[in-house]
N, C-alpha and C positions, 0 to 999 in steps of 0.2 A: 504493500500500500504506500510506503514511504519514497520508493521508487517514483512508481507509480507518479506520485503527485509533484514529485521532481522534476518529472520529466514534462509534464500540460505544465507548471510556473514556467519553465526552462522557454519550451515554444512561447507562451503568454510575454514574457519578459524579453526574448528574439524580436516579436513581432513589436513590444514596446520600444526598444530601441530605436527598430527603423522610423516608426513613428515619430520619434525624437529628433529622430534625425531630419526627418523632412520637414517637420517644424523649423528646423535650423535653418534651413531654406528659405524659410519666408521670406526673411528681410531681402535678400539676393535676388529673388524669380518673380519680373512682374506675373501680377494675376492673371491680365490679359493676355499674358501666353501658356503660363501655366496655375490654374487655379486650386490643385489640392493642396500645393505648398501653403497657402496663406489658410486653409481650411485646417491644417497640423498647427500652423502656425495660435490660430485663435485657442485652440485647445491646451497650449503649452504647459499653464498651470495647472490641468490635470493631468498632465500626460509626467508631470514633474512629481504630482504625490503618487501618480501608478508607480515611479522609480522608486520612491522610499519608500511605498509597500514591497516592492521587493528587494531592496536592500533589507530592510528588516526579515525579511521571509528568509532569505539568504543568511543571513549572520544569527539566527535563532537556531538553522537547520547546519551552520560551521560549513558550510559549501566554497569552492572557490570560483560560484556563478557570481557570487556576489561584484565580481568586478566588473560584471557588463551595466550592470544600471551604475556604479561608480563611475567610471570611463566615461561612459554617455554624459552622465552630470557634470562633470568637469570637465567635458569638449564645451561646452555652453555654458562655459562659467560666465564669460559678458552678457549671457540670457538674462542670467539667475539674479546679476545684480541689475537688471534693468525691472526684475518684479521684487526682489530685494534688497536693497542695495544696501553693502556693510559702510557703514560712515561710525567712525567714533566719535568723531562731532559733527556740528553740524554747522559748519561756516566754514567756507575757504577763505576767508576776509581775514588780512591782516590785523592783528588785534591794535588798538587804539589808532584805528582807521577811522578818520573824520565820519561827525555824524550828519554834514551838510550834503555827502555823496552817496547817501542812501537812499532808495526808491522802491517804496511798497504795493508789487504787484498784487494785482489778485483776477483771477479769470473765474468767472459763471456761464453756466449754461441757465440762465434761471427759466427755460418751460414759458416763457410768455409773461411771468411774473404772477404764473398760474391763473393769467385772466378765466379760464373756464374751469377752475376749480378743479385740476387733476389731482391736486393733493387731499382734496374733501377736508381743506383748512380753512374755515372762512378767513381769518387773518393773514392768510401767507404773504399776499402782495406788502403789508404794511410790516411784518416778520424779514421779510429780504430787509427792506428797506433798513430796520434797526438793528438787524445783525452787520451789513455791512458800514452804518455809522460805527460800530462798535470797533471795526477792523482798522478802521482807521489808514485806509487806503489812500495813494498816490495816484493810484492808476487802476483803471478798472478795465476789464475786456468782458462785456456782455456777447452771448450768441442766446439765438432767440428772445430776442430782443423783441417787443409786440407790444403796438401801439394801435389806437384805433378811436378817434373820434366820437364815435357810435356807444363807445362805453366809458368815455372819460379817464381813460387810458391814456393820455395823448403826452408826447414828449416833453411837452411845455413842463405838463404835472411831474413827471418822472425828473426832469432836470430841476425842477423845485424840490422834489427829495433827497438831491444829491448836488445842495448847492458847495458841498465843501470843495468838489468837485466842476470848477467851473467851464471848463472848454471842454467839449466833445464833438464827434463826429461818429456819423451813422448812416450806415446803406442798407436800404429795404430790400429785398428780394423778387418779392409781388409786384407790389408798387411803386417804386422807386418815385416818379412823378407825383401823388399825393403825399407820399411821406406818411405810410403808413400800413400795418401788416407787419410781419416777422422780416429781419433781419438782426443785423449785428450793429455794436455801438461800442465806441472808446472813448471815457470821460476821463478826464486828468487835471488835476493839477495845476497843472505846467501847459504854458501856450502849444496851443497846435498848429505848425508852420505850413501845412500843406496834409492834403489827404487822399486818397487814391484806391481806386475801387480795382481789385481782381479780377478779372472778368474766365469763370470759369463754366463748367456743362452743366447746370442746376439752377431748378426756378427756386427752390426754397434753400439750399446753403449759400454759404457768400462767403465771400474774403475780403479782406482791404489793409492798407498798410496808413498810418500816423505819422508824421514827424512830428516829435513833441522837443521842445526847445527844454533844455534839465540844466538851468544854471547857464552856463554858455555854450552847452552841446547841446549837436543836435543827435536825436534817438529815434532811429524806423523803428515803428511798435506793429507786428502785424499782427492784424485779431481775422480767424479764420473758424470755419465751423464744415468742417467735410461730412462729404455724402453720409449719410444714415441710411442706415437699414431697410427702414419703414416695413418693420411688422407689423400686420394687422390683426385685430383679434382673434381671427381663427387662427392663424401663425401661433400666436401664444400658447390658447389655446388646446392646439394640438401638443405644441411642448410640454405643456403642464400632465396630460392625459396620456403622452404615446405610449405606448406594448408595440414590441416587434409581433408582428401578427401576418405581417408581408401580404396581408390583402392589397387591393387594388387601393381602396381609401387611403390606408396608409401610406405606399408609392405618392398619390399624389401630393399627402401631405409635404413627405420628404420633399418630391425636387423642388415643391413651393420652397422653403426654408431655404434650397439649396440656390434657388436662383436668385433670389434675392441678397444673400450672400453674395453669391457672383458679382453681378450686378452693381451693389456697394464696393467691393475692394477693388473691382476695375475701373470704378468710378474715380474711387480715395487716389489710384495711383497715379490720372492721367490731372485730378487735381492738385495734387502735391508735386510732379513736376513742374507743372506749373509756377506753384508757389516758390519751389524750389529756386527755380531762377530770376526769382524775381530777390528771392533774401541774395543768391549771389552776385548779383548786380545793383546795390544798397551802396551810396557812399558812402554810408553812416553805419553804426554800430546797429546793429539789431537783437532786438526782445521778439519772440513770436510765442503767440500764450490763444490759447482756445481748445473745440471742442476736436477732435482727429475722428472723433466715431473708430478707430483705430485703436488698435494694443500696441505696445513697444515689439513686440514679435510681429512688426508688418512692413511689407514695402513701403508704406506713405510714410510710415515713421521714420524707417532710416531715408528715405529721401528726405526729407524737410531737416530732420536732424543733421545732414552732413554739413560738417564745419562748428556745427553750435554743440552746447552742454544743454544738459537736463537738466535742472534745478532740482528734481525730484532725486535724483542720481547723485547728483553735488552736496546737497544739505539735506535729505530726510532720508526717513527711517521706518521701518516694517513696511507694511503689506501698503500701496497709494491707491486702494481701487476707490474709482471717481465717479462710479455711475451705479446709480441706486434703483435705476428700473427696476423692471417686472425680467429682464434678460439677464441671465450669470453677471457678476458684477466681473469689470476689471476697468485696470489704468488706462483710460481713454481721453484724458484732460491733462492737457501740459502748458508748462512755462516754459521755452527756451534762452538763452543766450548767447549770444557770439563774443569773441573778445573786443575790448579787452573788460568786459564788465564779470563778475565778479558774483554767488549766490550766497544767500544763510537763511536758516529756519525756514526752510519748505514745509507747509502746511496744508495737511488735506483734511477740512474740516467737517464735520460731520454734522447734517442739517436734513433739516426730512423737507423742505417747503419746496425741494424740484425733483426731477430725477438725475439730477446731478451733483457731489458733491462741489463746493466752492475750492479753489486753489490758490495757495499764496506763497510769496515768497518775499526775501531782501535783497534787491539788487544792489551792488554796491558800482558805482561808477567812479571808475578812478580820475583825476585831474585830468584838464584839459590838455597839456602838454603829452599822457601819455595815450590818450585818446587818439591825436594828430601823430 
């Protein structure tokens, strides 16, 4: 029997491997040419505790199988710190590093600001509002951003509850012309010298970049919010309910989920180069902070990411999942940086009034001379 059960973990833990492996791929292989890589890829942190169930399996049973799930875990050790990343502290910032060159990020997805009630909080709209007076932010990066006349929603209001915050800019999606509907918004601070809309394949995500004037530099802020998913409720639905049953129902469920997946990461990849070239053609230092719809184990990510830091990577600590939906949670909400700026105390705060959690960080921007 002991055999026996050696041998189905031995196959189970083969075929996890490869798994892992093609997970590893993701970031490497657009979607658009091959799409199971980025499908390993989204599964990576389960496919990482299958590995420690069988290491543990392994080291209980004294096997020397144990080193295939070892090996595999530490080929992907740059995975492992991107869904955990070891920091013993939490600043790269030289200590008694002026406190005049410091800039308090923070990016939301806030849902509209739950104008329709998805949170079934009557208070939430006014909840955002006094959670983020409390944050005491510099710079803010909304996505889904929703405004609407009709319900007294309207930006005017919104920028009266964020007077500490007095220059912003914001592109609608729908509407661009009335100025009104979902899109994205950056409120700061610090003057905004100019602003500039992305123009990518999507009627409701958007992009756009800032220059905001910090002292006597200037800093491109991009605020970005890539393609999503759009599950619909039976999508859900069927996730909450499914049994392999391999009826015919069930097929269709699956390639529904599957193609919609598709769909999305082919989308995120042709958006993010995009994006991509627009951060490497910046004469300015750039921050990029919004929603990816995206894990760190994806093409879009390491496309936008090449050349900048994580913040989340740089200064924080345990597990960062940022998305509090009804969909498996993970890390889909980032702050970036490029040099020569500088992170501390990345924060992934914990709030139930969207389906997003909120994200912050301390950019430290160092003097003008080493800017130039």
């Amino acid at each position: 029997m002991g055999k026996f059960t050696d041998r189905i973990v031995l196959i189970l833990n083969i075929l996890g491997a490869a798994a892992m492996l093609m997970a590893y791929l993701a970031p490497a292989v657009n979607p658009a040419r091959m799409f199971l890589p980025a499908l390993f890829g989204l599964a990576y942190p389960y496919l990482l505790m299958l590995h420690l169930a069988f290491i543990c399996f392994w080291l209980i049973r004294l096997k020397k199988e144990i080193l295939i799930s070892i090996i595999v875990v530490l080929l992907g050790w740059n995975h492992l710190n991107n869904l955990v990343p070891i920091n013993f502290r939490t600043s790269e910032i030289p200590v008694n590093s002026s406190q005049d060159r410091f800039l308090k990020a923070l990016s939301y997805n806030v849902r509209g600001f739950d104008i329709y009630q998805w949170s079934k909080e009557p208070e939430a709209k006014k909840e955002i509002f006094k959670f983020l007076e409390t944050q005491e932010p510099q710079l803010v990066c909304f996505q889904e951003y929703f405004t609407s006349p009709k319900t007294g929603q309207t930006h005017t209001y919104i920028s009266s509850q964020l007077k500490y915050l007095p220059y912003n800019a914001v592109y609608y999606t729908a509407d661009p012309a009335n100025r009104s509907g979902f899109g994205i918004a950056t409120f700061c601070k610090y003057p905004i010298l100019k602003k500039s809309r992305i123009p990518f394949n999507s009627s409701f995500n958007a992009a756009m970049y800032t220059d905001i004037l910090f002292r006597s530099d200037t800093i491109r802020i991009f605020n970005i919010h890539l393609q999503s998913i759009k599950f619909q409720e039976d999508n859900y639905a069927f996730m909450d309910t499914a049994r392999l049953k391999y009826n015919n129902e069930q097929m269709k469920g699956i390639r529904a989920i599957g193609s919609r997946l598709k769909t999305a990461f082919t989308m995120r990849a042709e958006q993010a180069q995009i994006i991509a070239n627009y951060i490497k053609d910046s004469p300015h230092p750039v921050v990029v902070m919004g929603d990816f719809n995206d894990t760190p184990q994806s093409y879009a990510y390491r496309k936008i990411k090449k050349g900048l830091n994580d913040s989340f990577r740089k200064s924080g600590r345990g597990f960062g999942n940022t998305y509090a939906g009804e969909f498996p949670s993970f890390r889909i909400d980032y702050i970036m940086y490029g040099p020569p700026l500088l992170s501390s105390e990345f924060l992934r705060i914990k709030t139930d009034h969207s389906d997003h959690y909120p994200i912050s960080t301390h950019l430290f921007i160092p003097t003008e001379s080493s800017i130039e």
